[in-house]
mmCIF file of the N, C-alpha and C atoms, coordinates in Angstrom:
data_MODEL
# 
_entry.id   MODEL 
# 
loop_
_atom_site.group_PDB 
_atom_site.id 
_atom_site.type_symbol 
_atom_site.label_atom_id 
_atom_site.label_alt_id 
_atom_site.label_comp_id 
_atom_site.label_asym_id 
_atom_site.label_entity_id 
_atom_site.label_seq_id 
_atom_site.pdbx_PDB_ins_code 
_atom_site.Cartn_x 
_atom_site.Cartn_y 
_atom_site.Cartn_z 
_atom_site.occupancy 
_atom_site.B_iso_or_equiv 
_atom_site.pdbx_formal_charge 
_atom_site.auth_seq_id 
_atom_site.auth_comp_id 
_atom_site.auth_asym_id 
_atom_site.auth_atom_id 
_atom_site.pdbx_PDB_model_num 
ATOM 1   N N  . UNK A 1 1  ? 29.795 -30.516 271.540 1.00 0.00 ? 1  UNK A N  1 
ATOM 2   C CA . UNK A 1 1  ? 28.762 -31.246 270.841 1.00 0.00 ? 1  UNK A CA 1 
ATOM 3   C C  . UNK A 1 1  ? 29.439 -32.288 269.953 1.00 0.00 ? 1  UNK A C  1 
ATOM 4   N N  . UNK A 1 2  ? 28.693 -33.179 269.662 1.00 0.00 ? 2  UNK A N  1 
ATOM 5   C CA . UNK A 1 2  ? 29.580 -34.494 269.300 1.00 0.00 ? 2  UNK A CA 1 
ATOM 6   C C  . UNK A 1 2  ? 28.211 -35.518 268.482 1.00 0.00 ? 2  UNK A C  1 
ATOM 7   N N  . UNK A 1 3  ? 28.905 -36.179 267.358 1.00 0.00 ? 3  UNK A N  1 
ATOM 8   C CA . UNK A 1 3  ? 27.717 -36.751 266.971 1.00 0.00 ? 3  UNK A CA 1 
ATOM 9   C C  . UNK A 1 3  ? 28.329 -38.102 266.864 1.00 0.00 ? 3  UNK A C  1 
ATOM 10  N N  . UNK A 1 4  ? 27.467 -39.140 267.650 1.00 0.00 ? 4  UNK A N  1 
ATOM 11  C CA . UNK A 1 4  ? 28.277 -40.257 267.752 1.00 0.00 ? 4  UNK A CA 1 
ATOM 12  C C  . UNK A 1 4  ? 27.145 -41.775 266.984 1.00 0.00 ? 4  UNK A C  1 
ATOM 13  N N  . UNK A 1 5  ? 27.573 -42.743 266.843 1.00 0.00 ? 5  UNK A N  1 
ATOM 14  C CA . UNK A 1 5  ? 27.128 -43.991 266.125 1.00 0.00 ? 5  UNK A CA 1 
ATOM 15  C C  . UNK A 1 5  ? 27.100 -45.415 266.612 1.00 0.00 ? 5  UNK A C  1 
ATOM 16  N N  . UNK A 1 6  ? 26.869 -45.630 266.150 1.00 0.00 ? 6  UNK A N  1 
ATOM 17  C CA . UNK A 1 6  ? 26.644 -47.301 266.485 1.00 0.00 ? 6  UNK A CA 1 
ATOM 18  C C  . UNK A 1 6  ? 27.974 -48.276 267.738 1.00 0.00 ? 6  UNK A C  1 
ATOM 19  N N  . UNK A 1 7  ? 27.668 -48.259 268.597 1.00 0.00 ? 7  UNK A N  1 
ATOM 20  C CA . UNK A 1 7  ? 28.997 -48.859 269.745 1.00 0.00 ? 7  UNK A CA 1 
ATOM 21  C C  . UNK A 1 7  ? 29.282 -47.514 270.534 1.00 0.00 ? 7  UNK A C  1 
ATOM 22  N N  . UNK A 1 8  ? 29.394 -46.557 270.861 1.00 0.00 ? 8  UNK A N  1 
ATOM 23  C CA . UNK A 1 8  ? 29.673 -45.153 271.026 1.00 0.00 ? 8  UNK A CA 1 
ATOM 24  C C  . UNK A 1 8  ? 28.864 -45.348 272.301 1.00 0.00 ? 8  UNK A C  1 
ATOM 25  N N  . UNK A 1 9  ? 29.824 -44.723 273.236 1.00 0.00 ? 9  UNK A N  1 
ATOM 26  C CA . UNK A 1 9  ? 29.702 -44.800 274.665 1.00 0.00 ? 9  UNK A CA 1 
ATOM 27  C C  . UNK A 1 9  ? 29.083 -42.865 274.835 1.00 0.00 ? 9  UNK A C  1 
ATOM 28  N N  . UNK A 1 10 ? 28.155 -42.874 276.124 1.00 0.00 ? 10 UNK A N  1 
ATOM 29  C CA . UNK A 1 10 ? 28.127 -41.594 276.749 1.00 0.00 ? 10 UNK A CA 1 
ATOM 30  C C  . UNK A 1 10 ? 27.921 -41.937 278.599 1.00 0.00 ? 10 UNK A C  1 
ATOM 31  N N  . UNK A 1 11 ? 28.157 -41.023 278.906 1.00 0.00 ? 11 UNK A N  1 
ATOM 32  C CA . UNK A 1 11 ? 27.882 -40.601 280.079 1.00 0.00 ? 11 UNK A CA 1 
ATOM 33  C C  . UNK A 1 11 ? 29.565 -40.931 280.766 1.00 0.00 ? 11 UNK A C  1 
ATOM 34  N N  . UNK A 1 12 ? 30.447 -41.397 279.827 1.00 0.00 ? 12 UNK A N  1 
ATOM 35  C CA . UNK A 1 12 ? 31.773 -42.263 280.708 1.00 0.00 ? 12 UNK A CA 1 
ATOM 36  C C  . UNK A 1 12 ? 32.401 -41.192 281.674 1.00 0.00 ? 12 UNK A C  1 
ATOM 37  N N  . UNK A 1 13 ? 32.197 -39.662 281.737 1.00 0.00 ? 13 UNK A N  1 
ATOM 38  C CA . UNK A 1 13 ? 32.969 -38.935 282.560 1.00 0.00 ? 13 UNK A CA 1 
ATOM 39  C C  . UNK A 1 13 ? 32.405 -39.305 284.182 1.00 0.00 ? 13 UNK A C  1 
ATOM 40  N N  . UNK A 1 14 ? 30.894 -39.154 284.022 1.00 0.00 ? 14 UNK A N  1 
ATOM 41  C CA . UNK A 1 14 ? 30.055 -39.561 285.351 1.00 0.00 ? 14 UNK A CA 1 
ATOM 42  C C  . UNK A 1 14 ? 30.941 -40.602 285.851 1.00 0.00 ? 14 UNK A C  1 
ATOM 43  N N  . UNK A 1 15 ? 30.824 -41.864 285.300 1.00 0.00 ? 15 UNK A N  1 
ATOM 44  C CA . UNK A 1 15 ? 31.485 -43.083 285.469 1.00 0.00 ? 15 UNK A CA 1 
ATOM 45  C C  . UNK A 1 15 ? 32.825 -43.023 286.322 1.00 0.00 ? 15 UNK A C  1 
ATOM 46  N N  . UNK A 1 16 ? 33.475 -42.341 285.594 1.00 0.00 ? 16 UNK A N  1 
ATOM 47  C CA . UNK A 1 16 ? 35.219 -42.664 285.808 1.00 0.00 ? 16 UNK A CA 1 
ATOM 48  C C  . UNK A 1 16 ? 35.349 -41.502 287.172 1.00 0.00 ? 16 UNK A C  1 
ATOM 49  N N  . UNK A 1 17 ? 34.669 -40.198 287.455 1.00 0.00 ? 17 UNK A N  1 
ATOM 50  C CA . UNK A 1 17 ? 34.258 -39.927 288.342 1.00 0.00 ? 17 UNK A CA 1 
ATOM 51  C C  . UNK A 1 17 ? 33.647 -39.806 289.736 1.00 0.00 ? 17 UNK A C  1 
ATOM 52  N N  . UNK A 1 18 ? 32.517 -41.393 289.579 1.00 0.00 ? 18 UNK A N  1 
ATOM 53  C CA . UNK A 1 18 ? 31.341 -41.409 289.976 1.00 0.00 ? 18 UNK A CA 1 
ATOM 54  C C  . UNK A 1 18 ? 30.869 -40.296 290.995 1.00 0.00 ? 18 UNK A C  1 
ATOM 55  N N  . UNK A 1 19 ? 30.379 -39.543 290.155 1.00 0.00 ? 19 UNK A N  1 
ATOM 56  C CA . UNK A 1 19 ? 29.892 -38.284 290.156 1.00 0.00 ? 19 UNK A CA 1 
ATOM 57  C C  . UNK A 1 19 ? 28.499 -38.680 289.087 1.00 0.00 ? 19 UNK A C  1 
ATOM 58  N N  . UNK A 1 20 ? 27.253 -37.482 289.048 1.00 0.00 ? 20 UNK A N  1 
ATOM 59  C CA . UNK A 1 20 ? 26.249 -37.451 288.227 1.00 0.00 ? 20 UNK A CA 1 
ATOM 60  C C  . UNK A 1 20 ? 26.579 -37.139 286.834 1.00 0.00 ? 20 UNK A C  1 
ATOM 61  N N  . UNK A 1 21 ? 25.794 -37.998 285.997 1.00 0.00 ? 21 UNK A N  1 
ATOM 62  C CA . UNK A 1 21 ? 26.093 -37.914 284.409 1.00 0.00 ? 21 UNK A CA 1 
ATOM 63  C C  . UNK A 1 21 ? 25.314 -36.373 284.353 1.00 0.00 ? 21 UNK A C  1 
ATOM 64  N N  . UNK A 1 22 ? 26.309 -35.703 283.179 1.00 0.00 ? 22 UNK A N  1 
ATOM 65  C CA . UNK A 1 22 ? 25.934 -34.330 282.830 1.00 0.00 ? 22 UNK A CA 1 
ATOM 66  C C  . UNK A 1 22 ? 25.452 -34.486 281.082 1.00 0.00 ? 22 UNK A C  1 
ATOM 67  N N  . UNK A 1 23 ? 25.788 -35.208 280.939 1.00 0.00 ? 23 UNK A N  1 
ATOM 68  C CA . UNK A 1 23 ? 25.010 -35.276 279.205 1.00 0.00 ? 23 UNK A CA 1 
ATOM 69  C C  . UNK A 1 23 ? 23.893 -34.818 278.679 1.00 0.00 ? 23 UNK A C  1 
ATOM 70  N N  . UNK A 1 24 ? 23.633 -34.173 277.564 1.00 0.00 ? 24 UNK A N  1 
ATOM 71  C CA . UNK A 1 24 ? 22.231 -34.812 277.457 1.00 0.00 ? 24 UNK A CA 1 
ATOM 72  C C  . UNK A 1 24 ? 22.204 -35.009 275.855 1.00 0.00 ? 24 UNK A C  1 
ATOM 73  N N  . UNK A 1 25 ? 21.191 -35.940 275.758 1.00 0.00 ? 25 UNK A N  1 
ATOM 74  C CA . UNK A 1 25 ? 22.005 -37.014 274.603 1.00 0.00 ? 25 UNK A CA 1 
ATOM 75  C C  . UNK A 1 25 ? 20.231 -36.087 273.620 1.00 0.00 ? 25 UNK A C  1 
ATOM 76  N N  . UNK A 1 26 ? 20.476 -36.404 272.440 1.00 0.00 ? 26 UNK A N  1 
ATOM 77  C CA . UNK A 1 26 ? 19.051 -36.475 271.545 1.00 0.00 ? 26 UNK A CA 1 
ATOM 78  C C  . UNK A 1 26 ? 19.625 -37.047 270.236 1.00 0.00 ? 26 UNK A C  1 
ATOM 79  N N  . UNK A 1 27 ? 18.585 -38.488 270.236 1.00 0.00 ? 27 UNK A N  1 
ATOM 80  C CA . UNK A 1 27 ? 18.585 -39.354 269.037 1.00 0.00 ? 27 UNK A CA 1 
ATOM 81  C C  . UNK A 1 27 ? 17.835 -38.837 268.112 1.00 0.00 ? 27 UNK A C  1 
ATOM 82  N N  . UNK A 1 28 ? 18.207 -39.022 267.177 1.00 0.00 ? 28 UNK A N  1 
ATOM 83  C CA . UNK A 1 28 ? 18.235 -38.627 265.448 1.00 0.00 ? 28 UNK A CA 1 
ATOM 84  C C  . UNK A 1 28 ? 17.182 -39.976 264.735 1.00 0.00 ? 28 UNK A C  1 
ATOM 85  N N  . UNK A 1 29 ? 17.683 -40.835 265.262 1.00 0.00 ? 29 UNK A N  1 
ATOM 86  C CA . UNK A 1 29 ? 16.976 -42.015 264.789 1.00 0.00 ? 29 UNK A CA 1 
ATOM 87  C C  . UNK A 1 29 ? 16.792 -43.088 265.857 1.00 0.00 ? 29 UNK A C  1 
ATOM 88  N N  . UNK A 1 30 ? 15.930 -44.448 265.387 1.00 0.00 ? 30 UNK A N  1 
ATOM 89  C CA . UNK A 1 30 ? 16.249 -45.238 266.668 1.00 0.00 ? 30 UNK A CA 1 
ATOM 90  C C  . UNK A 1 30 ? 16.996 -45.860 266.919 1.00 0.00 ? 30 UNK A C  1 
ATOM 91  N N  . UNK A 1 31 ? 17.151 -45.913 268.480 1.00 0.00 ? 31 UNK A N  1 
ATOM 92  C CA . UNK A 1 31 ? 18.622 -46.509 269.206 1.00 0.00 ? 31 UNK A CA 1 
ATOM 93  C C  . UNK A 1 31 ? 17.938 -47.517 270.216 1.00 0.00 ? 31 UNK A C  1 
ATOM 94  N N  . UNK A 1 32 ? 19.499 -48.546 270.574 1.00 0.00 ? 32 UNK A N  1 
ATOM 95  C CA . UNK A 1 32 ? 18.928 -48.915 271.823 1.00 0.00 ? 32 UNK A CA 1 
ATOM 96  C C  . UNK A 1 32 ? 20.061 -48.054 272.977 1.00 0.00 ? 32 UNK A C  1 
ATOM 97  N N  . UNK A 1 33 ? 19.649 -48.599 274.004 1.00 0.00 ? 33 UNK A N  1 
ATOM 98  C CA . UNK A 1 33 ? 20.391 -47.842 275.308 1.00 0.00 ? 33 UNK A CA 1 
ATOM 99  C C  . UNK A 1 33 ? 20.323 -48.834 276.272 1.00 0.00 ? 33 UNK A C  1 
ATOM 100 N N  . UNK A 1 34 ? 21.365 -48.843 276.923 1.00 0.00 ? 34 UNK A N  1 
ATOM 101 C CA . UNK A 1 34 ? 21.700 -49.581 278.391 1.00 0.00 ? 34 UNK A CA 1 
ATOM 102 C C  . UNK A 1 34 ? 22.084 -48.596 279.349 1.00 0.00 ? 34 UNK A C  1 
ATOM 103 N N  . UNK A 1 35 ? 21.077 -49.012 280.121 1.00 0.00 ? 35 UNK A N  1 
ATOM 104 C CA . UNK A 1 35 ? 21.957 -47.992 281.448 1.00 0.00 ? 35 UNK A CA 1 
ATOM 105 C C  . UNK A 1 35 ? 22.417 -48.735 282.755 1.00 0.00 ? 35 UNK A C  1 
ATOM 106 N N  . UNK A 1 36 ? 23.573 -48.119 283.042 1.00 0.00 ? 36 UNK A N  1 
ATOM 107 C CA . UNK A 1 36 ? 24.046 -48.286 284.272 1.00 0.00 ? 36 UNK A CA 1 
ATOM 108 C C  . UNK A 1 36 ? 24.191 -47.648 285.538 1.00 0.00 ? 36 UNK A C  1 
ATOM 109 N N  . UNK A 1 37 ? 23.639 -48.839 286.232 1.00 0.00 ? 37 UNK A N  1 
ATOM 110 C CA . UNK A 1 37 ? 23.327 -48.100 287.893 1.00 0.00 ? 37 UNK A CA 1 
ATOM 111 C C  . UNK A 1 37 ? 24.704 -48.566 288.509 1.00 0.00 ? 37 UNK A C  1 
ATOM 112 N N  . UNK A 1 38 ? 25.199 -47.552 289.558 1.00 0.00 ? 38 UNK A N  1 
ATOM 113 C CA . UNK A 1 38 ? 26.346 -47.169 290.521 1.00 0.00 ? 38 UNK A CA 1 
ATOM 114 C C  . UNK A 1 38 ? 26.641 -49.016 290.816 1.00 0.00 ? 38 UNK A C  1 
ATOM 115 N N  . UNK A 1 39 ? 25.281 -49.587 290.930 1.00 0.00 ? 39 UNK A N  1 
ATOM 116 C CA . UNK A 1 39 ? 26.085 -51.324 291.529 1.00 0.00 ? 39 UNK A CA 1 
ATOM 117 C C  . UNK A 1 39 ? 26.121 -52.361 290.068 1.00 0.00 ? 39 UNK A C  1 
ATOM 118 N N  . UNK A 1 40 ? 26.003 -51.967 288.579 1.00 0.00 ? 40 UNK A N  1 
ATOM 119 C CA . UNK A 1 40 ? 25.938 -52.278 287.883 1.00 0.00 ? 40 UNK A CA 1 
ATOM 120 C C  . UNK A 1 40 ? 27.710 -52.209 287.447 1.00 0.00 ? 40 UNK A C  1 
ATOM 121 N N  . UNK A 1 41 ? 27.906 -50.587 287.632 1.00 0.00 ? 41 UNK A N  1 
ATOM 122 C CA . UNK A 1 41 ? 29.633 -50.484 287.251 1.00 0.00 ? 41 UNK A CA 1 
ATOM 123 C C  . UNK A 1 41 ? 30.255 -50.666 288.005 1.00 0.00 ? 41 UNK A C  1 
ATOM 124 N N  . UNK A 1 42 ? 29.411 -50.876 289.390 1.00 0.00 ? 42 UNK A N  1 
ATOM 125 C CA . UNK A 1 42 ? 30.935 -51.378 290.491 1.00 0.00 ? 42 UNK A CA 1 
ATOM 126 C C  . UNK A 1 42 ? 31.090 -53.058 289.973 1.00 0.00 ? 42 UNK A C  1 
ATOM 127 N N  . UNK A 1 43 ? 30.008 -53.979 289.897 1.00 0.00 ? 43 UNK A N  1 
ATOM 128 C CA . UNK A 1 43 ? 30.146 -55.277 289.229 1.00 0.00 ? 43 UNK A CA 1 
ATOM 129 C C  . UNK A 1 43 ? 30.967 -55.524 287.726 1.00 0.00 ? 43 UNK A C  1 
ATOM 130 N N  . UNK A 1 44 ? 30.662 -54.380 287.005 1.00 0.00 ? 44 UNK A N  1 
ATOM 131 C CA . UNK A 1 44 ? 31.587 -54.376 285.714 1.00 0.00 ? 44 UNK A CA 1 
ATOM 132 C C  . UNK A 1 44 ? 33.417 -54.248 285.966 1.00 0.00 ? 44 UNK A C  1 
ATOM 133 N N  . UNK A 1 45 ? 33.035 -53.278 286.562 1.00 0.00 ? 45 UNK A N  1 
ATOM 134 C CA . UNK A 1 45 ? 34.832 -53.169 287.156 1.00 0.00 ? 45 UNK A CA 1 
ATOM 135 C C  . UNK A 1 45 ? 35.714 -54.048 287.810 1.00 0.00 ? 45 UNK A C  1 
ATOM 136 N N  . UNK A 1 46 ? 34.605 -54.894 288.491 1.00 0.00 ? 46 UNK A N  1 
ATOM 137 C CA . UNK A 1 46 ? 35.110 -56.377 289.017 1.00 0.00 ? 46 UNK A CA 1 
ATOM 138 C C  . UNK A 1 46 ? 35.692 -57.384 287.984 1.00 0.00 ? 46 UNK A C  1 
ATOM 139 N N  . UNK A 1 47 ? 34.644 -57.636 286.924 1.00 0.00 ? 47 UNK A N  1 
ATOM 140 C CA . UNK A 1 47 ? 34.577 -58.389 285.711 1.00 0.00 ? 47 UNK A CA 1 
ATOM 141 C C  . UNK A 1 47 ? 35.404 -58.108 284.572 1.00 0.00 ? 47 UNK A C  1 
ATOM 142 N N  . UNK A 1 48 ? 35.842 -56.870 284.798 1.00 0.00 ? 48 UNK A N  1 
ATOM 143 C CA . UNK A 1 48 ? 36.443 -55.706 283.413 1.00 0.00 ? 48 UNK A CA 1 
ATOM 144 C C  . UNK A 1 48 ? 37.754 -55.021 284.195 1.00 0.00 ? 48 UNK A C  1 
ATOM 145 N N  . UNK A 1 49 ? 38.341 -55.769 284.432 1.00 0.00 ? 49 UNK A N  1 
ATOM 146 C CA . UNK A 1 49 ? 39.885 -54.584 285.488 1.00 0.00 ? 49 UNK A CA 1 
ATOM 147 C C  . UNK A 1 49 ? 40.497 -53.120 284.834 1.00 0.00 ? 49 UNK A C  1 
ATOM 148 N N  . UNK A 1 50 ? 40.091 -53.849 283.134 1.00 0.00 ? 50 UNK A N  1 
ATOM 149 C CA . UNK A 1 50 ? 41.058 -52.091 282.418 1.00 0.00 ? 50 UNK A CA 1 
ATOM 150 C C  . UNK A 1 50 ? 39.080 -51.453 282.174 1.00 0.00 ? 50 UNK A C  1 
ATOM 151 N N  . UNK A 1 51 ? 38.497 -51.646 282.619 1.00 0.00 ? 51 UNK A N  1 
ATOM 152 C CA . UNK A 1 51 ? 37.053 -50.234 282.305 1.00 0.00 ? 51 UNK A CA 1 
ATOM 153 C C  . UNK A 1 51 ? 37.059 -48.946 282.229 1.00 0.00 ? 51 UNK A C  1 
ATOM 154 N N  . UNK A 1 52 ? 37.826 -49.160 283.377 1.00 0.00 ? 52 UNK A N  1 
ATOM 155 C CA . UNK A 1 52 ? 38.248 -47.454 284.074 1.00 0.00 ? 52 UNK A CA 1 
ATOM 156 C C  . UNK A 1 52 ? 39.479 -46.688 282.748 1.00 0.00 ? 52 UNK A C  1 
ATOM 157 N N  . UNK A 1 53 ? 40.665 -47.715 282.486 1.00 0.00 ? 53 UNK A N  1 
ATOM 158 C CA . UNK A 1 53 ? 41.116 -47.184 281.439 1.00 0.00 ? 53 UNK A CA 1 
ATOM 159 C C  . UNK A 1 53 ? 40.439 -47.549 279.808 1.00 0.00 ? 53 UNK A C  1 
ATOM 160 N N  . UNK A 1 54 ? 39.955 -48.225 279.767 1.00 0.00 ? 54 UNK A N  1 
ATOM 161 C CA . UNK A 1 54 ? 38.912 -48.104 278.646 1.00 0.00 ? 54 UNK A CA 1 
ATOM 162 C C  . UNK A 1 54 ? 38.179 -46.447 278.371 1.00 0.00 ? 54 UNK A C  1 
ATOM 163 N N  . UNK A 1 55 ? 37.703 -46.796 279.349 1.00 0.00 ? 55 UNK A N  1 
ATOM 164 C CA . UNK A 1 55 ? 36.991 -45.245 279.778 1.00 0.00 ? 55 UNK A CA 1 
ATOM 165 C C  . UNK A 1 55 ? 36.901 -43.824 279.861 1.00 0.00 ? 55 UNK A C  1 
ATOM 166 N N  . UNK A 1 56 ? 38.710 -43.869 280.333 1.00 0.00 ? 56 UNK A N  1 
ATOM 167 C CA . UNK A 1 56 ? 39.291 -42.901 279.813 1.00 0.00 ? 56 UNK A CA 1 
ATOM 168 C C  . UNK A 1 56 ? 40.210 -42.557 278.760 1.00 0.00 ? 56 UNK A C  1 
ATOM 169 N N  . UNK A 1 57 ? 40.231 -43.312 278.083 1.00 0.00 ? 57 UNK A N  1 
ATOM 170 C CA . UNK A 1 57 ? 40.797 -43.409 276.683 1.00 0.00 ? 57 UNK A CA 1 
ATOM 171 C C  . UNK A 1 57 ? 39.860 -42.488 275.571 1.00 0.00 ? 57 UNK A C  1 
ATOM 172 N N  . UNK A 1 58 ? 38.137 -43.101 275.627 1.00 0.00 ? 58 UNK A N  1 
ATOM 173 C CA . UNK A 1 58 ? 37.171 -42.716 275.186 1.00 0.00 ? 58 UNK A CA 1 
ATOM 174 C C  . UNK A 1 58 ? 37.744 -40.868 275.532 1.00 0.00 ? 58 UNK A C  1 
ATOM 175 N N  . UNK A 1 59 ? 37.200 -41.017 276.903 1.00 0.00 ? 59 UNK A N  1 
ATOM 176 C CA . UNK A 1 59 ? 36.880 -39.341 277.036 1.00 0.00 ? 59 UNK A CA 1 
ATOM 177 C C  . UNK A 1 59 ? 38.379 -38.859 276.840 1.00 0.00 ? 59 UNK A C  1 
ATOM 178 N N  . UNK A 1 60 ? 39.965 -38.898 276.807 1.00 0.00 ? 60 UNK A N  1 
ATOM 179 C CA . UNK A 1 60 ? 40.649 -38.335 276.109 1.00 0.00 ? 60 UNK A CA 1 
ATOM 180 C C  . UNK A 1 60 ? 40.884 -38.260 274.923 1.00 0.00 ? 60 UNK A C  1 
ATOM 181 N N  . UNK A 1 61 ? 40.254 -39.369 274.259 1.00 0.00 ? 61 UNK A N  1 
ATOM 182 C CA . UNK A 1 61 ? 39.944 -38.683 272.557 1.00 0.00 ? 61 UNK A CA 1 
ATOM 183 C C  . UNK A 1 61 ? 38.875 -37.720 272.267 1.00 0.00 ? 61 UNK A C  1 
ATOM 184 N N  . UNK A 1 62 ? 37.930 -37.583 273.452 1.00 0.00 ? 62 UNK A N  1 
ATOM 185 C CA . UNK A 1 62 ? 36.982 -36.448 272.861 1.00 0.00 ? 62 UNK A CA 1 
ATOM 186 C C  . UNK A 1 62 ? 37.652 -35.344 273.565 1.00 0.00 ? 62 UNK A C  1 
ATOM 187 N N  . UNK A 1 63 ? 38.215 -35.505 273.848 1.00 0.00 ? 63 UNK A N  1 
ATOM 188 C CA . UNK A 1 63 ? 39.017 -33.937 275.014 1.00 0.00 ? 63 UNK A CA 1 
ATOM 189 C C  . UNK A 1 63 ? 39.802 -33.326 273.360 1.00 0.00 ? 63 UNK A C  1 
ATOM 190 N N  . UNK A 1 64 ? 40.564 -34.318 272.648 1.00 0.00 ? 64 UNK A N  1 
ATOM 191 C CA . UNK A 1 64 ? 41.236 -33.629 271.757 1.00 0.00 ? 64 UNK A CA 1 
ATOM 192 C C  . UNK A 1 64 ? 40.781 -33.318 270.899 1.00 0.00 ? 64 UNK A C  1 
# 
C-alpha cells in the first residue's frame, strides 16, 4: 500500500510487462487521470526511448 501525490505514476508494472494492470487505486481527493491504451504506450515508446527505463526506476523504488 502506498500513498502517492501530485505527478505519481500507477499501473507502470502492467506497462513494462504488458501484461494487465493489477492496481487498484482510491482517491482521497480530486484527481485527474490519463489512461493508456496498449497503442497509446507502444506510440510513447517510439517518442520516449528511455520509458521503459523511466518506468522501471519508478517501480524499483517502490520495490525498496
Amino acid at each position: 500500500m502506498a500513498t502517492l501525490g501530485s505527478g505519481d505514476v500507477v499501473g507502470e508494472a502492467g506497462v513494462l510487462r504488458r501484461a494487465l494492470r493489477n492496481a487498484t487505486v482510491v482517491a482521497t481527493a480530486p484527481v485527474k487521470v490519463i489512461f493508456f491504451a496498449h497503442t497509446d504506450v507502444d506510440r510513447l515508446r517510439k517518442s520516449v526511448p528511455d520509458l521503459d527505463e523511466r518506468l522501471q526506476a519508478i517501480l524499483d523504488e517502490r520495490s525498496e
